[in-house]
C-alpha positions as CSV (number, residue, x, y, z in Angstrom):
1,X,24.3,-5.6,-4.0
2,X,21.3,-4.3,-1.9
3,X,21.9,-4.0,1.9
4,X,19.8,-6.3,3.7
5,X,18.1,-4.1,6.0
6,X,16.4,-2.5,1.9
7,X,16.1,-5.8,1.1
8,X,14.0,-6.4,4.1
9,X,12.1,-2.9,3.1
10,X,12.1,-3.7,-0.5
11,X,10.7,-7.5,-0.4
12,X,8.0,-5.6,2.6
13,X,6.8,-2.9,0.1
14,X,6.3,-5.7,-2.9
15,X,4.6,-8.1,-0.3
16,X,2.1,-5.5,1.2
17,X,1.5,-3.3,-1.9
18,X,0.8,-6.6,-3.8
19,X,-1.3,-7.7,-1.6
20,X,-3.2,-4.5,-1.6
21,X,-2.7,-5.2,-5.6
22,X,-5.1,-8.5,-4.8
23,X,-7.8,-6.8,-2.8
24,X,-8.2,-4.1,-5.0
25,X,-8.8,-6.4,-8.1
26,X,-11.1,-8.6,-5.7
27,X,-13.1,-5.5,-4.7
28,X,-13.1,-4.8,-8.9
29,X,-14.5,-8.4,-9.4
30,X,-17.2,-8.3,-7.0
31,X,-18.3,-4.8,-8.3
32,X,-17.8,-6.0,-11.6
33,X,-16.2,-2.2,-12.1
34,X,-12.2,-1.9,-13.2
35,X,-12.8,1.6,-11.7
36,X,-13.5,0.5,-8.5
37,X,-10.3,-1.7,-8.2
38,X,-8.2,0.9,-9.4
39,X,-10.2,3.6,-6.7
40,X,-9.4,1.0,-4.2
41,X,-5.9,0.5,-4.6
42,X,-5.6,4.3,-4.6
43,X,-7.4,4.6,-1.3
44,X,-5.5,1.7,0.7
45,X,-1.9,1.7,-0.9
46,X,-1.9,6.1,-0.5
47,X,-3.1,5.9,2.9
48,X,-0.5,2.9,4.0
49,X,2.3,4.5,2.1
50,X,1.5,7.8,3.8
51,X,1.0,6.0,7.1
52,X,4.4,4.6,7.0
53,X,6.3,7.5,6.0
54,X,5.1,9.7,8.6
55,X,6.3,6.8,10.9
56,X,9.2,6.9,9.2
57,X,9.9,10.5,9.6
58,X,8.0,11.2,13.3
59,X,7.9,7.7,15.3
60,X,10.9,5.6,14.1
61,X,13.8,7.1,16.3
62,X,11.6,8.1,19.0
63,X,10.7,4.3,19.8
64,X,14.7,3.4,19.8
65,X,15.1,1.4,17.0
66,X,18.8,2.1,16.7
67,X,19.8,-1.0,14.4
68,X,18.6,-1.1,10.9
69,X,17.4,-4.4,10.9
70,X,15.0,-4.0,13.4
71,X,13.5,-0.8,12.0
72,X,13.1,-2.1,8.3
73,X,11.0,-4.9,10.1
74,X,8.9,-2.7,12.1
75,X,8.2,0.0,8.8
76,X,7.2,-3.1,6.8
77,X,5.1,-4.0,10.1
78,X,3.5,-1.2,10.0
79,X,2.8,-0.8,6.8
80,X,0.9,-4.1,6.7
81,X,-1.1,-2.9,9.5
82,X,-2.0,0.6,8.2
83,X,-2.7,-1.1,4.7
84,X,-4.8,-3.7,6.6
85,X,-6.7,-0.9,8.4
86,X,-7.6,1.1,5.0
87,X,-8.6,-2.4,3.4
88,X,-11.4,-2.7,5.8
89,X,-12.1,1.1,6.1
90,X,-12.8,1.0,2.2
91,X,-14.9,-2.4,3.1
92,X,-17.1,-0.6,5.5
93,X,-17.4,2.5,3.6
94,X,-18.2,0.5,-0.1
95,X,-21.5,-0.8,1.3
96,X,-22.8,2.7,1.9
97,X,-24.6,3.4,-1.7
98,X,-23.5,7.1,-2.0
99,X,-18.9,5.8,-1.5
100,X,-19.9,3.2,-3.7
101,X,-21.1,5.4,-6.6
102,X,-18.1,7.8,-6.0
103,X,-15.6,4.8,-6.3
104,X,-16.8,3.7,-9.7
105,X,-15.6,7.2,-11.1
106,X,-12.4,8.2,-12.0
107,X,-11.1,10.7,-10.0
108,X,-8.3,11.2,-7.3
109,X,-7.8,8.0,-6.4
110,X,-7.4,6.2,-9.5
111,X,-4.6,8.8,-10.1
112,X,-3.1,7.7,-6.8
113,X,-3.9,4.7,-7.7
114,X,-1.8,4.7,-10.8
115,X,0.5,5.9,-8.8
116,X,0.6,2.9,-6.2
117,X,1.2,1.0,-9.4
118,X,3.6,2.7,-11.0
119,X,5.6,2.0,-7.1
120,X,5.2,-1.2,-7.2
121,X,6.5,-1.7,-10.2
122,X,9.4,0.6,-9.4
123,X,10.2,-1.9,-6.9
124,X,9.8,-5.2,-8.3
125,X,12.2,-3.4,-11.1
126,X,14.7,-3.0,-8.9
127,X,14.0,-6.2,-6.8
128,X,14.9,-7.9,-10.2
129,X,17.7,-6.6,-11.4
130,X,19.3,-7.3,-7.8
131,X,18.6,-11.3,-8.4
């Protein structure tokens, strides 16, 4: 049985990279590129998951979140928040013609982006087999 405070992290990470999961494929739809969703979940869901594990490692005990509840809530907080920020940086940067051409080539970010997915899966996996 999972602990509940990686429950709380675990049913966070799903939430936020799958919602990260729907942007991306709107962002794909609108370009009418597959490239360009998989670029864009690169670009967000790296960015967030690297946001929250330098929180993790630098911010999270120097705050004073002692109980683990309490920090498993505030990781997944901000790791909507950093994930919200890179949905609207890649917004903003996807009108400008030159980002726009660069994000309908595979490159680095559709490897991380593969590699958001292969994370999210990871945890839906063992999210399942916990039911």
């Amino acid at each position: 049985m999972m602990p509940p405070n990686m429950r709380i992290l675990a049913r966070g990470t799903v939430q936020v990279l799958g919602a990260v999961a729907a942007v991306s494929a709107l962002a794909g739809l609108v370009t009418l590129d597959p490239l360009v969703a998989l670029n864009a979940l690169g670009f967000i869901g790296i960015c967030a998951l690297s946001c929250v594990a330098v929180f993790y490692s630098v911010a999270l005990e120097r705050i004073g979140l002692t109980r683990a509840r309490n920090a498993a809530s505030t990781l997944v907080t901000v790791f909507a928040g950093s994930a919200a920020t890179m949905a609207v940086l890649f917004v903003l940067l996807v009108t400008r013609t030159r980002f726009r051409h660069e994000a309908s080539e595979f490159g680095l970010h559709s490897v991380a982006g593969l590699a958001v997915l292969a994370v999210l899966v990871a945890v839906v996996t063992v999210m399942w087999r916990e039911r």
